[in-house]
N, C-alpha and C positions, 0 to 999 in steps of 0.2 A: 516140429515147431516147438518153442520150448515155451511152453504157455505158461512156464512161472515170472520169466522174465516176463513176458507180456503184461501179465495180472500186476506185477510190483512198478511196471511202467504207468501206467493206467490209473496207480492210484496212488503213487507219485506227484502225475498232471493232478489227479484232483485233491491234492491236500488231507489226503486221509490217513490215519496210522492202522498200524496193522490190525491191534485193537477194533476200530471203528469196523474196517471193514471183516475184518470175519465173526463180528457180532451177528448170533443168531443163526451162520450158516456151518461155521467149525471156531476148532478150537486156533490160539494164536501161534502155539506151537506146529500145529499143523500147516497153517496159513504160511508162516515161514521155512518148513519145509518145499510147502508148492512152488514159493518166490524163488528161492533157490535153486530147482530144479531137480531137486533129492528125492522126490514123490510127484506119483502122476496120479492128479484126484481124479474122480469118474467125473462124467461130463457132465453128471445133472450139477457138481457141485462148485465148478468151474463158469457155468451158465449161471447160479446163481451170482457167482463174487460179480463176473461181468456186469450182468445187468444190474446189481448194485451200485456200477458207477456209471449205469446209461449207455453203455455197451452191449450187441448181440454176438453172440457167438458162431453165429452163421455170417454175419456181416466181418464176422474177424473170420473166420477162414477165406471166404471169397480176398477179404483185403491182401491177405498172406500172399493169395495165389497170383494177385495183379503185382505184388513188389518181387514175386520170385520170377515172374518172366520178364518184368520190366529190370532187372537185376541180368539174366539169360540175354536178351536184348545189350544190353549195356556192353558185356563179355561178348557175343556176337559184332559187335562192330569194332570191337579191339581188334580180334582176332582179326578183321578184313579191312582194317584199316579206313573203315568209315567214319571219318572222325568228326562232320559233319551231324549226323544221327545219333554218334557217339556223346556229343555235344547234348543234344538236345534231352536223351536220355540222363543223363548228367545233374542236369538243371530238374530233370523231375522225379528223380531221386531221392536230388536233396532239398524237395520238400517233405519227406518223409523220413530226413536223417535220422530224428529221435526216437523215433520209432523203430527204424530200421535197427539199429542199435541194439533193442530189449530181442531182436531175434537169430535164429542161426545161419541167417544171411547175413552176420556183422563182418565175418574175416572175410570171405568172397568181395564184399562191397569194398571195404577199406582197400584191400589190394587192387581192385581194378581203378580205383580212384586213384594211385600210384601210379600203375600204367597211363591213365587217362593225362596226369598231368606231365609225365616222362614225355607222352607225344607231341603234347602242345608245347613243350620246352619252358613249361613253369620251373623256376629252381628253386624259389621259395619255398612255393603247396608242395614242391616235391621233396626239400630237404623237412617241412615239418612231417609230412606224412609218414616219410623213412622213419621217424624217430617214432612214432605213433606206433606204426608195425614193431618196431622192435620193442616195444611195453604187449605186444597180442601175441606175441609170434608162440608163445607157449600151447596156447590154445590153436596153434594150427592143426589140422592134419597132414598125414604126410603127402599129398598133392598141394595143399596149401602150401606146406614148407620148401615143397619144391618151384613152384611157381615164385615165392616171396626171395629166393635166391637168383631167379631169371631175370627179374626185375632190380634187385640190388645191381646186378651185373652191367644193367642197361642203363642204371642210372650212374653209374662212376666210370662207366663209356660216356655220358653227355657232358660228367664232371671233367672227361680228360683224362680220368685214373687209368690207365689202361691196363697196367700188370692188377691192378686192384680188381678189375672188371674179369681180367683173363683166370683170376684166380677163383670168382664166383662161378665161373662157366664151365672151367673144370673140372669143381667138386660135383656136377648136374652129371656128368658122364659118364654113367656105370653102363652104359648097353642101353639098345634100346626097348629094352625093359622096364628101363627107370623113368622113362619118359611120359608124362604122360599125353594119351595120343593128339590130343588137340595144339598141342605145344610143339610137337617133333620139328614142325615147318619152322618157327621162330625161335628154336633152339639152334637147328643147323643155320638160320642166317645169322644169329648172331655170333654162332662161331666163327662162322666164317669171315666177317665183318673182323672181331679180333688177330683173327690170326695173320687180314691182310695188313691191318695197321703195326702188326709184328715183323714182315715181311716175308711170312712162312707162304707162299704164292700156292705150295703145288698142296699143302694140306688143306687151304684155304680153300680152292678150286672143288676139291674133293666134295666138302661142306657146302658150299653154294650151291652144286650141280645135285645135292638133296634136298636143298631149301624149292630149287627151283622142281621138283619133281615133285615133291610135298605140295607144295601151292599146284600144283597144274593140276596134277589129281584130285584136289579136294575144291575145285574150280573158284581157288581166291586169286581174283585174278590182279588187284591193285599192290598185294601182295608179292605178287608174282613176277608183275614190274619190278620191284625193290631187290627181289632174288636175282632178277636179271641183269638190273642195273650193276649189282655188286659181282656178277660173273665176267661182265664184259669188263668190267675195270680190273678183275684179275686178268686176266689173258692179258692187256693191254698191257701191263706191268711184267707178264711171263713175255713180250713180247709175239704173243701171236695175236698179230695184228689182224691178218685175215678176220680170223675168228670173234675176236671183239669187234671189229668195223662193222660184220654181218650181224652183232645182234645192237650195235647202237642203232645201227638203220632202224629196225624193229620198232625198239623204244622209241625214238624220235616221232614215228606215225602212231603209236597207240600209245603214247603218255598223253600226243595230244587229243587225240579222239577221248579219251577218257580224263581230259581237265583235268587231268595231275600237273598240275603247275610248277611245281617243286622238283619234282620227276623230270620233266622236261626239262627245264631249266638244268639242274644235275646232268642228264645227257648230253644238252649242248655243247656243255664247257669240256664234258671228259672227250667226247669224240673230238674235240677242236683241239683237247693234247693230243690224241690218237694222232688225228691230219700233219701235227706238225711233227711228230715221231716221222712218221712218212714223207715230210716234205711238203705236203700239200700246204702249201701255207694261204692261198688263195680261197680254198675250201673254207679253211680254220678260222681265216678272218671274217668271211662271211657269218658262219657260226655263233663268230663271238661279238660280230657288231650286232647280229641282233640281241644277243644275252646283253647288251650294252643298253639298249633301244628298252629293255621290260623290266628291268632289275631296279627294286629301291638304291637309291644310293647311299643309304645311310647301313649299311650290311658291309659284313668280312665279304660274302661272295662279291659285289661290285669291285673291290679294290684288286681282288683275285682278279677277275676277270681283265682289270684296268693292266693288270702288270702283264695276262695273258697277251693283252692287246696291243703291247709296247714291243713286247718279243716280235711278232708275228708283224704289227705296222714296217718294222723294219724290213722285216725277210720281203715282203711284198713291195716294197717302196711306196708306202702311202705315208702320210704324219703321223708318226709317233710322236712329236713332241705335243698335243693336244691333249693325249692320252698322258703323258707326263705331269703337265699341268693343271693338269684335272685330279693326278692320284696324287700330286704335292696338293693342292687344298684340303684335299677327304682327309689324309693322313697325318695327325696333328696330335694324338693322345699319347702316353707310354706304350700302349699296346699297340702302335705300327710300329714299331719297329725294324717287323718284317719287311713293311713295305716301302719303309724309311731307305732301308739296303740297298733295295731292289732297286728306288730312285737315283742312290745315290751311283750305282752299278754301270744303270746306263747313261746317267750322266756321261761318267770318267770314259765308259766305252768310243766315245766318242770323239777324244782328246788326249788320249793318253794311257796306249799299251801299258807301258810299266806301272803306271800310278793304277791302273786299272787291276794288275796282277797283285801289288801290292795288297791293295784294297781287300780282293779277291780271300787274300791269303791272311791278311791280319783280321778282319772283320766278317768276313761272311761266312768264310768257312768254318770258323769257332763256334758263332751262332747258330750255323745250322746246325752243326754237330753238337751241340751241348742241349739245344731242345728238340733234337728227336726228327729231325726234316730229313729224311735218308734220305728222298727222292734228290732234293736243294745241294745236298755234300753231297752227294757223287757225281750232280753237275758238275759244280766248281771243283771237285779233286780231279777230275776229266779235262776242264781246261788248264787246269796250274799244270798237270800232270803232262798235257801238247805244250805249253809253256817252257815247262824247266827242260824240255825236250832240247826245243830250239836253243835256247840256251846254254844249253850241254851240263844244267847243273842237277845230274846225274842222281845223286840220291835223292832231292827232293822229289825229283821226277818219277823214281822209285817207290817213294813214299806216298804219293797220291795215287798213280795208279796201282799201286797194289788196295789202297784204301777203296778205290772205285770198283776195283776184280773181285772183291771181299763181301760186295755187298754191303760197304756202306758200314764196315766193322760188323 
C-alpha cells in the first residue's frame, strides 16, 4: 500500500499544506518524503497524520482491502466474460476513482477499465483511455506491460488495424514462459482470431484448439463458447465441413441455454453459410429467417444477414425480392456500399448475363479486392473465371482462376 500517496490524497481533499499538517507530529521535509513514497514512517506516525485529517488507519486498511477485491472481482469477470457483473463492478469502482488513484491499484484499475470498455465497444472511453495508458505505461510492471500490449492488440482489431493488431500480438510471443498464466486462454484466442482474418487457417486452427483447451480446463465456460465459435468457423473456411457442422450444433444448444445472445446469433448466421457450402439451402434459410425475425435493424449484421437471405431465397424458390427491398431502404449512407453492390448484383442477375459479368468484373471484384474481402474475390474470380470459360476468353479466364487457386492473392 503506498501510504504516502494516501496521506498526500487525504490532505489534498482537506485543503491543507504540508506545513499545516505535519505540524507537531514531524518535520516538512520528512512529511514530503512520506507523500512521495521515498520513506516508510512507523505506524504510530502515520496514525497520527491520519487522524489529523479525521481519518483511522484501521478503517484505511480494511478500505484498501474492500477496493483490492472489488478490483480482483472486476478482473474476474473480464477474464469469464461476465460483463453483466463486470458492469456493475464498474460503476462501483468509480465511486472510488480518486482514491483509487493515490494507490498501487492505479495501473491494474486503469487497464481493466480499457478491456472493460474494448468489450462494450465504446471507442471514445477506449481511444481516451489508450492515450491515458500510454502517459502510465512507465510505471508498469512487466505483467502490466504485458497485458497493456494484449489490449492495444484488441483494441486496433475493433479499430479494423489488423496488421497493427497482428503486430502487437506478435511481440507477446516469446514461449509460454512469457505468458502470463491467467492470460494464456485470451492470448491463443486472440491469436488465433488474427491469423484467421489473415487467412492463415491451419496456424490459426492450431491456436484456437489452445484457446479451447485453456478455457475447458480452467472451466470458463462462456469463454469457451467464443474459442469454439472461432474453431468451427476455421474448419468451415479449411473446408471441413463435417467437423465445423458438429461443433455449430453444440453452440446453437448451449449459446442458448446460456443467453448468450450475441453468441447465438454469430452461430446462426455462420452455420447458415456452412448449409449453403453444402447445399442445404432449405436448412440455411430456416436459419437465417430466424436471425431475420430477432436482429435490430439498424446494425451491419441485419443487412448481412439481408444479402445472406437473397442468396439463399433464390436457391429455395421463395421471394427474394422482399428481402431486396427491404436491404435497398436500410442501405443509404457511404458506408453500404458493400451492400449497395450486392443489390445492384442481383439485380442484373436477373436480366442480363453479360451486364451481369461486366458488373461483376468492373465493380465488384476491384472493391472487394482493394478492402480486404478474400472470401467476396474468390467468389466473383470463380464465376468471371466459369465465365470467360464459356466464352473461350482464355486469359481472363486464366487470370481469375488462378486468382481464386491463390487464395485470394
Amino acid at each position: 500500500m503506498n501510504i504516502g500517496s494516501v496521506i498526500k490524497y487525504y490532505r489534498s481533499k482537506n485543503n491543507m499544506t504540508q506545513s499545516q499538517l505535519a505540524d507537531g507530529i514531524c518535520s516538512i521535509s520528512h512529511l514530503s518524503k512520506i507523500e512521495s513514497n521515498t520513506y516508510t514512517p512507523h505506524e504510530s506516525t502515520i496514525e497520527a497524520l491520519l487522524l489529523k485529517m479525521g481519518v483511522q488507519w484501521k478503517k484505511e486498511i480494511a478500505k484498501r482491502s474492500r477496493l483490492e477485491r472489488q478490483l480482483n472481482d472486476f478482473v474476474t469477470c473480464s477474464l469469464h466474460y461476465d460483463l453483466v457483473e463486470m458492469e456493475n463492478q464498474y460503476e462501483k469502482l468509480q465511486l472510488d476513482n480518486d482514491y483509487i488513484q493515490s494507490t498501487d491499484l492505479v495501473n491494474q484499475y486503469e487497464l481493466y477499465k480499457f478491456r472493460y470498455y474494448l468489450y462494450i465497444k465504446d471507442q471514445g472511453r477506449a481511444d481516451r483511455q489508450k492515450a491515458m495508458l500510454e502517459r502510465m505505461k512507465n510505471s508498469f510492471t512487466d505483467a502490466e506491460a504485458w497485458m497493456h500490449q494484449l489490449f492495444l492488440s484488441l483494441y486496433y482489431t475493433m479499430a479494423n488495424k489488423k496488421e497493427l493488431a497482428m503486430e502487437y500480438v506478435n511481440s507477446l510471443d516469446g514461449g509460454i514462459q512469457s505468458i502470463p498464466q491467467k492470460f494464456e486462454g485470451e492470448f491463443y484466442y486472440q491469436k488465433a482470431r488474427l491469423l484467421i482474418m489473415h487467412e492463415q487457417y491451419e496456424l490459426s486452427a492450431h491456436f484456437a484448439e489452445l484457446s479451447v483447451q485453456y478455457f475447458k480446463l480452467n472451466y470458463n465456460y462462456i469463454r469457451l463458447l467464443h474459442a469454439q465459435l472461432l474453431l468451427a468457423i476455421n474448419y468451415m473456411r479449411r473446408n471441413l465441413l463435417v467437423q465445423a457442422a458438429g461443433i455449430f450444433e453444440v453452440l446453437k444448444r448451449n449459446t442458448r441455454l446460456t443467453d448468450q445472445k450475441e453468441l447465438y446469433n454469430q452461430t446462426l448466421y455462420n452455420f447458415a453459410e456452412l448449409l449453403k457450402t453444402r447445399h442445404d439451402h432449405n436448412q440455411a434459410f430456416d436459419l437465417l429467417t430466424e436471425l431475420h425475425g430477432i436482429l435490430s435493424k439498424d446494425t451491419y449484421f441485419y443487412k448481412a444477414v439481408l444479402v445472406s437471405l437473397i442468396e439463399t431465397a433464390v436457391e429455395v424458390g421463395a421471394d427474394a425480392w422482399q428481402y431486396v427491398r427491404e436491404l435497398r431502404d436500410l442501405a443509404e449512407g457511404p458506408e453500404d456500399e458493400y451492400f449497395l453492390l450486392y443489390l445492384n448484383y442481383f439485380e442484373k442477375r436477373n436480366f442480363s448475363q453479360p451486364d451481369l459479368s461486366a458488373y461483376s468484373e468492373e465493380k465488384m471484384f476491384p472493391f472487394f479486392r482493394k478492402h480486404g474481402y478474400i472470401r467476396e474475390s474468390k467468389k466473383i474470380a470463380l464465376e468471371l473465371a466459369e465465365h470467360f470459360k464459356r466464352v473461350k476468353q482464355w486469359e481472363k479466364a486464366m487470370y481469375y482462376q488462378s486468382y481464386y487457386d491463390r487464395n485470394g492473392g
